[in-house]
Structure formats: structure tokens, C-alpha cells
C-alpha positions as CSV (number, residue, x, y, z in Angstrom):
1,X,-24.4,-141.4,-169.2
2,X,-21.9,-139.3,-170.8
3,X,-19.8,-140.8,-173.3
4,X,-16.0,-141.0,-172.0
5,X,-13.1,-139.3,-174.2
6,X,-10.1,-141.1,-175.0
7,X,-6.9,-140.2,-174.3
8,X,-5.7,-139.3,-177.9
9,X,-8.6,-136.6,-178.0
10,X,-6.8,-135.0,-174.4
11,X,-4.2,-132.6,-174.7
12,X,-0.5,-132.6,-174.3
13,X,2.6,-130.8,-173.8
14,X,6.3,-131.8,-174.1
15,X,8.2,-131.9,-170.5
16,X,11.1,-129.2,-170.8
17,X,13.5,-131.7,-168.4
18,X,12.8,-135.3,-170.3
19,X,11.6,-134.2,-173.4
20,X,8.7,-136.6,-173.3
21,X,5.0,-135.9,-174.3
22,X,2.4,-136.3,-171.5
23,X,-0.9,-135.6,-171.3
24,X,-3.8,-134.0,-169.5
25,X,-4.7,-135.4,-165.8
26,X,-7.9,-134.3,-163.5
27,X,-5.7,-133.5,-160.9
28,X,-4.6,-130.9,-163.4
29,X,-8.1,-129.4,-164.8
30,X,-7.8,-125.8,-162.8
31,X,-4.0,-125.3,-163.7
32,X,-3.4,-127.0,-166.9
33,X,-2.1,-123.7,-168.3
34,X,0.5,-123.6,-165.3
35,X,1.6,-126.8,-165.5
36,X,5.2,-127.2,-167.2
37,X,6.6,-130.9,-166.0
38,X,5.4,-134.2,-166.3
39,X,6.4,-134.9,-163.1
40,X,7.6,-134.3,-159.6
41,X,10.5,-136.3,-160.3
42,X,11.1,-133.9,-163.6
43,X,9.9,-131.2,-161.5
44,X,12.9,-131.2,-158.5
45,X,15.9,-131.9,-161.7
46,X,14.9,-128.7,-163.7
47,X,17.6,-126.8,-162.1
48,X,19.8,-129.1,-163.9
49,X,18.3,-128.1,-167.4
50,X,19.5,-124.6,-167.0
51,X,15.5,-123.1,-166.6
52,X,14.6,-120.9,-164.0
């Protein structure tokens, strides 16, 4: 069996809205490189941050 990684070894980007780091999830291994927000709830208040 595969050896598992460990979540300091996955990447991570810093959420525009929040400002808070968060890291890779499987949900998002085909569209890591689209993915901007940590989450849905960050998602729905960028309008408030001034971005798109």
C-alpha cells in the first residue's frame, strides 16, 4: 500500500475574501488551478471584497 502524504506536504493558497490559508482537497484534484476561495461561504461574499 501506498504510503499517505501529510497535509503539510499538500498545497495551498490564500482565500482572497478571509485572507486565510487552505489547502488542497480531492474534491478539487481536476480544478485546483481554478479554484480561488476556500469556501462556498467565501465564495457567495466576494462581491463584497470589491473582485469581479
Amino acid at each position: 500500500m501506498a504510503r499517505q502524504r501529510s497535509k503539510s506536504d499538500l498545497p495551498t493558497k490564500i482565500c482572497p475574501v478571509c485572507g486565510l490559508p487552505f489547502t488542497w482537497r480531492k474534491k478539487w484534484a481536476n480544478c485546483w488551478d481554478e479554484v480561488k476561495y476556500c469556501s462556498e461561504r467565501c465564495r457567495r461574499r466576494r462581491s463584497q471584497t470589491g473582485e469581479d
